[in-house]
C-alpha positions as CSV (number, residue, x, y, z in Angstrom):
1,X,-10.3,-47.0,58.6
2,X,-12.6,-49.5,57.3
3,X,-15.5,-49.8,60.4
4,X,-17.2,-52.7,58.6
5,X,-14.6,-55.0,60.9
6,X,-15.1,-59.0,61.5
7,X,-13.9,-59.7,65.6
8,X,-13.7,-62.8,67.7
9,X,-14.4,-62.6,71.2
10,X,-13.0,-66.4,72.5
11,X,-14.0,-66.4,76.3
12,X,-15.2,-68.8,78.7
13,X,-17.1,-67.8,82.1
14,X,-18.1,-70.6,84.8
15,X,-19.2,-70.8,88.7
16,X,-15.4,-72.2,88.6
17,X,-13.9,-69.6,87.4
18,X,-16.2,-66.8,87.9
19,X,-17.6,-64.0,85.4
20,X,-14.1,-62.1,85.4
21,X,-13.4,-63.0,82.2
22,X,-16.4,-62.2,80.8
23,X,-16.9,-59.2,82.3
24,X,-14.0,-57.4,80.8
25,X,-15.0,-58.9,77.7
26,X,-18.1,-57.4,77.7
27,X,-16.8,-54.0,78.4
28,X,-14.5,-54.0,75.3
29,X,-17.8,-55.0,73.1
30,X,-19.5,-52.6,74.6
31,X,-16.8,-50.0,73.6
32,X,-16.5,-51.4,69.9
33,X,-19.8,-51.0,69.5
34,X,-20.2,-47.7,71.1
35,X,-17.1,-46.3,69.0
36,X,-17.5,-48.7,65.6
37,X,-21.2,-49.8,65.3
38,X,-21.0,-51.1,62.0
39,X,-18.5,-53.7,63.6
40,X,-19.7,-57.3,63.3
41,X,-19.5,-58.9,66.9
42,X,-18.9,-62.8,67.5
43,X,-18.2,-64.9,70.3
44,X,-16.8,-68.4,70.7
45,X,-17.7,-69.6,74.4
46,X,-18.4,-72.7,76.8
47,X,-22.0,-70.9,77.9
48,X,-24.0,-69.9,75.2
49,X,-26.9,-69.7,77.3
50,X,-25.0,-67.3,80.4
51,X,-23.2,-65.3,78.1
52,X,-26.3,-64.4,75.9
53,X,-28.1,-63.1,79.3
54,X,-24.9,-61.6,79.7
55,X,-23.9,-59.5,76.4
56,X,-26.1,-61.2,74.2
57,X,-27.9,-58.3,73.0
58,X,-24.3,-57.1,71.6
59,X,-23.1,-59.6,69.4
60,X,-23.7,-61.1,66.1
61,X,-23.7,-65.2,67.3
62,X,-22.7,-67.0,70.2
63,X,-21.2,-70.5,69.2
64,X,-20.4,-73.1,70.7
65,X,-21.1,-74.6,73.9
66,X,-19.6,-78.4,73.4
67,X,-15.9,-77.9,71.8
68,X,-16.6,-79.1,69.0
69,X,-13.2,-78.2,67.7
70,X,-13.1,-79.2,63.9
71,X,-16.5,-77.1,63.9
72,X,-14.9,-73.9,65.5
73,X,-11.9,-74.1,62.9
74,X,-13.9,-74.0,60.1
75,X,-16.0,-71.3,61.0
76,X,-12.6,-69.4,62.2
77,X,-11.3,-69.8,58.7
78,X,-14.9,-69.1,56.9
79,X,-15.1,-65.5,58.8
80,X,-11.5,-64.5,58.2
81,X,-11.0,-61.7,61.7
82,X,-10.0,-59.2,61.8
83,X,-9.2,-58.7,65.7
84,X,-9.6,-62.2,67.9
85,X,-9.4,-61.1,71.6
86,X,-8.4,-64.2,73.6
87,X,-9.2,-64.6,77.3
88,X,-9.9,-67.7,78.9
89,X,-8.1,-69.1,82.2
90,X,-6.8,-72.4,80.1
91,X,-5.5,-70.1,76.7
92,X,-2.1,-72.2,76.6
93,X,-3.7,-75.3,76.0
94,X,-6.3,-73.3,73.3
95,X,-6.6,-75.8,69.8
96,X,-7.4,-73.1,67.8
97,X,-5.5,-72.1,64.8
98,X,-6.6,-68.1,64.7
99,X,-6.2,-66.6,61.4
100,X,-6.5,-63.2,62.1
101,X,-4.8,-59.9,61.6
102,X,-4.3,-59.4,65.0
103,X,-4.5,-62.0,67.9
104,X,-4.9,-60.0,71.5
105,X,-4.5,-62.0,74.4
106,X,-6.0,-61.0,77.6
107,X,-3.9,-62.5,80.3
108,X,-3.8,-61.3,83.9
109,X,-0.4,-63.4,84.3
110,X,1.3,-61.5,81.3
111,X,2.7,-64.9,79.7
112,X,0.3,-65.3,76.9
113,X,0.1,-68.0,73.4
114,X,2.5,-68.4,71.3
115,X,1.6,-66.5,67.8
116,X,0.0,-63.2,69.8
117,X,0.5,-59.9,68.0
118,X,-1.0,-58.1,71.9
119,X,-0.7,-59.6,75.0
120,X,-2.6,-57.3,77.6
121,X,-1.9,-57.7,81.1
122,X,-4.8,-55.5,82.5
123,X,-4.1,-55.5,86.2
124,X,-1.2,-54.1,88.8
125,X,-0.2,-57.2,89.2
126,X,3.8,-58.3,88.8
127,X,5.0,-57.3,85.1
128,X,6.9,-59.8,83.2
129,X,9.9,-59.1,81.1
130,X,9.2,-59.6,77.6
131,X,11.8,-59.8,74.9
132,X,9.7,-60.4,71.9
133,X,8.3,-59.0,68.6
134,X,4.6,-58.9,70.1
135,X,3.5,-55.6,71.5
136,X,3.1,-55.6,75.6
137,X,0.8,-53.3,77.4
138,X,0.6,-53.6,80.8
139,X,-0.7,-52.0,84.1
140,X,-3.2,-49.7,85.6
141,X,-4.3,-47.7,81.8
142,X,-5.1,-50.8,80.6
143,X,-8.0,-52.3,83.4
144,X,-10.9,-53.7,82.1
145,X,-14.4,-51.8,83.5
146,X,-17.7,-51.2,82.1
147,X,-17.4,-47.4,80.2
148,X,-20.1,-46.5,82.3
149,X,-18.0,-46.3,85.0
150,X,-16.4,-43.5,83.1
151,X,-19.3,-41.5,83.1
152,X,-18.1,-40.7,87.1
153,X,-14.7,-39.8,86.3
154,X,-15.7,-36.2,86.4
155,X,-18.1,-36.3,89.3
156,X,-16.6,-34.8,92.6
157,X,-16.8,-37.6,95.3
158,X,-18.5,-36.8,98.6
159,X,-17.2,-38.8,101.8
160,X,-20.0,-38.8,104.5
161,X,-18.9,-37.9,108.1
162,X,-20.8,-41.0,109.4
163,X,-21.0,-44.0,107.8
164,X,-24.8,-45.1,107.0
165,X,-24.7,-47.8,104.1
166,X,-22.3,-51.1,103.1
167,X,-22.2,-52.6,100.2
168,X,-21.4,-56.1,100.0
169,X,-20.5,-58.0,96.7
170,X,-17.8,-60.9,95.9
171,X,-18.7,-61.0,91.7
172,X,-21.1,-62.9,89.6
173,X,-20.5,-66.8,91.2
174,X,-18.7,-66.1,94.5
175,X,-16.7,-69.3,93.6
176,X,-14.9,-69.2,97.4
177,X,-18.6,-68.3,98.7
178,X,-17.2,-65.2,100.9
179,X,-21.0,-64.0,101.0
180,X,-22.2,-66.8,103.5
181,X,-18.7,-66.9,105.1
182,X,-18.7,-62.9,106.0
183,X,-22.4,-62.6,107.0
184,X,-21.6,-63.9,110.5
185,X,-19.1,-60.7,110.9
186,X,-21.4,-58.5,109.2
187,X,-24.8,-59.1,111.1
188,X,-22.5,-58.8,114.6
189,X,-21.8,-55.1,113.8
190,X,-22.7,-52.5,116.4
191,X,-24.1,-50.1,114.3
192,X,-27.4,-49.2,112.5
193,X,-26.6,-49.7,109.1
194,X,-28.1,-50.3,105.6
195,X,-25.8,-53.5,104.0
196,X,-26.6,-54.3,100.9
197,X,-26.1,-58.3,99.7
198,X,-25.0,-58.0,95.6
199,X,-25.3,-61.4,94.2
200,X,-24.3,-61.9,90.5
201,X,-25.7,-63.2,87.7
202,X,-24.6,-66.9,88.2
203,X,-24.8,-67.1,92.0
204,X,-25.8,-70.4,92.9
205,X,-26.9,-70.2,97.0
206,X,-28.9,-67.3,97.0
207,X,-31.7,-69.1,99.1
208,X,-29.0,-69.7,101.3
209,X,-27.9,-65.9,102.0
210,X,-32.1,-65.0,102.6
211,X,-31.9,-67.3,105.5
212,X,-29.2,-65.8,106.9
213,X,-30.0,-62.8,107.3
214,X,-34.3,-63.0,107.6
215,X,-35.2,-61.0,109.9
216,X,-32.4,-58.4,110.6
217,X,-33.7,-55.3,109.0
218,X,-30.3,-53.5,108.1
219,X,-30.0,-55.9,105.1
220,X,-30.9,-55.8,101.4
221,X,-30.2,-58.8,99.0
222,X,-30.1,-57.5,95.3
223,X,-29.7,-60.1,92.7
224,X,-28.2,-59.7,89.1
225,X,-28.2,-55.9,89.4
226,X,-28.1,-53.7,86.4
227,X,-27.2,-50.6,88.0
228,X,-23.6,-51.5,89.9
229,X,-22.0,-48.4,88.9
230,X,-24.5,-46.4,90.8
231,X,-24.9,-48.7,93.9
232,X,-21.1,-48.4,94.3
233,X,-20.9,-44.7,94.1
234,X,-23.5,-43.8,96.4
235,X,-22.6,-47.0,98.7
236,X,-20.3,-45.5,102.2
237,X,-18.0,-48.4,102.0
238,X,-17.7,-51.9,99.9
239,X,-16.4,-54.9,101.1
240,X,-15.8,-56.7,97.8
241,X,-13.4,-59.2,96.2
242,X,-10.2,-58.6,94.4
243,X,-9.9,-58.2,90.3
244,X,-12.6,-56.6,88.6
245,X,-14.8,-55.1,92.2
246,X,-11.6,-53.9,93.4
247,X,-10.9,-51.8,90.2
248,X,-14.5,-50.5,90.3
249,X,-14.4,-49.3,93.4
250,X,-11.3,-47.6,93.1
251,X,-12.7,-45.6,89.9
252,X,-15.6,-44.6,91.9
253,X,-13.8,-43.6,94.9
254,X,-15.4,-46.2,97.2
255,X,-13.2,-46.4,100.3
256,X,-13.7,-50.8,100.3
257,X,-12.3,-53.6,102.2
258,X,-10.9,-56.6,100.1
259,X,-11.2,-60.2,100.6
260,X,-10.2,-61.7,98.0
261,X,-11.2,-65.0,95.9
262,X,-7.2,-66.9,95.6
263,X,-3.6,-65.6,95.7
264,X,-3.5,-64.0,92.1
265,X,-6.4,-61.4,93.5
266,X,-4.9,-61.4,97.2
267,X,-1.5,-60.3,95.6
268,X,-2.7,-57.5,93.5
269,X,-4.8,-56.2,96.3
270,X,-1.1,-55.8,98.6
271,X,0.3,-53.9,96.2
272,X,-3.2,-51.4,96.0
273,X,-3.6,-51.4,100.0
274,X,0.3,-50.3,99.8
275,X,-0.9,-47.1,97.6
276,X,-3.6,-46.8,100.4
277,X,-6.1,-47.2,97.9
278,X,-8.1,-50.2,99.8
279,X,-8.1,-52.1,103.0
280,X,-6.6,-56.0,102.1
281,X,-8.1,-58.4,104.5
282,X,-6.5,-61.3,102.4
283,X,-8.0,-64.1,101.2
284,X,-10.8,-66.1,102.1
285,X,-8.7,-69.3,103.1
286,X,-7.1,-66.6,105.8
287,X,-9.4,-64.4,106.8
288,X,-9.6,-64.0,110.8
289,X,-13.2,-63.0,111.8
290,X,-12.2,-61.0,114.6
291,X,-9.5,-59.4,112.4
292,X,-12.2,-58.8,109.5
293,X,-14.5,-57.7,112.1
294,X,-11.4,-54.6,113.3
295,X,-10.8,-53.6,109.9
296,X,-14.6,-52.9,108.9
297,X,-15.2,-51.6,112.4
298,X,-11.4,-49.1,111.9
299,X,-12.9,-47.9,108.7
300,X,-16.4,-47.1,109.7
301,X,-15.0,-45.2,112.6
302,X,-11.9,-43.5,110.4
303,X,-13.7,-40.8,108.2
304,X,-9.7,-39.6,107.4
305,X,-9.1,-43.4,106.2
306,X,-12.1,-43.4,104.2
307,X,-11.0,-40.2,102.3
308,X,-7.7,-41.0,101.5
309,X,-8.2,-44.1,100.2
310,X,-11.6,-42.5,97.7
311,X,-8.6,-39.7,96.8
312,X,-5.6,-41.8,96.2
313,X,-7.5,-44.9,94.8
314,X,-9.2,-42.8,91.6
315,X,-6.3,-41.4,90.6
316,X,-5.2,-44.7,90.2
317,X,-8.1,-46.4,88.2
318,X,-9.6,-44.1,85.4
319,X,-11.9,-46.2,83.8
320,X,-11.2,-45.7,80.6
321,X,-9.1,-49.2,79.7
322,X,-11.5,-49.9,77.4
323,X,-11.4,-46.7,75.2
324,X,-7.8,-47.1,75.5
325,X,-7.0,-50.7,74.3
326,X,-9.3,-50.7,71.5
327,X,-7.9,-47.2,69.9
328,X,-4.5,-48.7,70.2
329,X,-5.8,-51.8,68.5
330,X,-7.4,-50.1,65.5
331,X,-4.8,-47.5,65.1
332,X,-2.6,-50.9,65.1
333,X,-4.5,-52.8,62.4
334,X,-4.5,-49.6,60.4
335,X,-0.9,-50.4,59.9
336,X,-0.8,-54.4,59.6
């Protein structure tokens, strides 16, 4: 196979709309470039400037941050892709005329754009029927995570009989700001704990969160950490968001609590808490504090809950999407 390959990366990422998108996004690069390092990288996005903090140091040019349409097609057409991975909340309404080899869309719905070759549904979310001359790939082999993460698949997880540490994260924007809304619950915990405060890269209160919890000694606020993989594995229990936390937790073995950010994350985490692979608390919009406050408290207290859930919920997430999509991909384009 030719390795010298031209690919698109068309994603958007926003305090709206969160760094999900991105995220996943970033993981594929990462395994392009890991796999096919003479591959040439591009990306056409709304955030120049967050995405090159984010992944910049993988790709080959980051264009454009004001839609200038007529500008994108031409350089579409100049490059000639090989592989243009769509994945942006809004792709139906996308002006782009992609001429590529392959067009993969990334679309936790699984309805897609017209013209796909791929449509990658990379969640556990409902499958749709599809009866179509586009390939479908679909469910749990095909979630999105860092491959770092897989660099724990082997590692034997350890539950502690006492719980000693939380770790608390709600992605890189918190658009439904769960953080501030949660603290109250956490800091009225009867226990002498470590909780650790994630923030993400594009969090926009963080002064807020230091005033809520100065002065209580049990907790930490980390911003933009680069080490997420390892704060989750040696974390007790996360109490995290749906979507992309949810999957990383589960390939770790982190027994977590969900709360998750709207419906489409709220219903995914259902069918998860029915494998007894997390705790769903529901959404934000719904979440009871004295309810939240049992579930964390049942959980601390349940060290046979905990170890189900870290046994059942890595057999479910391998973290090794990635690797997977992007051999099926080139093994694909070796025969378009």
């Amino acid at each position: 196979m030719n390795n010298h390959l031209n690919i698109l990366f068309r994603v958007d990422v926003s305090n709206k709309i969160g760094m999900g998108h991105l995220s996943r996004c970033r993981s594929l690069i990462i395994s392009i470039i890991n796999d096919f390092p003479l591959c040439r990288i591009n990306i056409i996005t709304n955030n120049t400037k967050l995405v090159d903090r984010f992944i910049g140091e993988y790709v080959e040019s980051l264009f454009f941050e004001s839609y200038n349409v007529a500008e994108a097609q031409q350089i579409i057409e100049l490059k000639r892709f090989d592989i243009v991975f769509l994945d942006t909340p809004n792709q139906a309404n996308e002006n782009f005329e992609y001429k590529t080899k392959i067009l993969a869309v990334i679309d936790d719905n699984g309805t897609g754009v017209l013209g796909q070759n791929v449509l990658i549904q990379p969640n556990m979310g409902k499958p749709v029927a599809h009866n179509c001359n586009y390939h479908y790939w679909y469910g749990s082999e095909y979630i999105l995570l860092n491959p770092s993460f897989s660099n724990y698949s082997s590692r034997q997880r350890f539950i502690n009989d006492q719980v000693q540490n939380i770790l608390v994260c709600f992605g890189g924007s918190d658009p439904g700001h769960i953080t501030q809304k949660i603290l109250p619950v956490l800091k009225n915990l009867n226990k002498l704990l470590k909780i650790n405060i994630v923030l993400g890269h594009s969090f926009q209160y963080i002064d807020d969160v230091y005033s809520l919890v100065e002065r209580d000694e049990r907790f930490n606020v980390k911003v933009a950490v680069s080490d997420m993989p390892k704060m989750l594995w040696e974390t007790d229990i996360a109490i995290i968001s749906g979507g992309s936390l949810l999957y990383e937790a589960c390939a770790l073995g982190t027994p977590s609590i969900v709360i998750s950010q709207n419906n489409d994350q709220h219903e995914e985490a259902l069918i998860f808490d029915n494998k007894h692979a997390t705790i769903n608390a529901g959404t934000i919009q719904n979440v009871n504090h004295k309810l939240l406050h049992e579930k964390i408290e049942y959980l601390l207290n349940k060290y046979s809950l905990r170890k189900k859930i870290s046994e059942t919920s890595r057999k479910i997430v391998t973290g090794n999407g990635a690797k997977h999509i992007i051999s099926r991909l080139f093994n694909l384009l070796s025969t378009v």
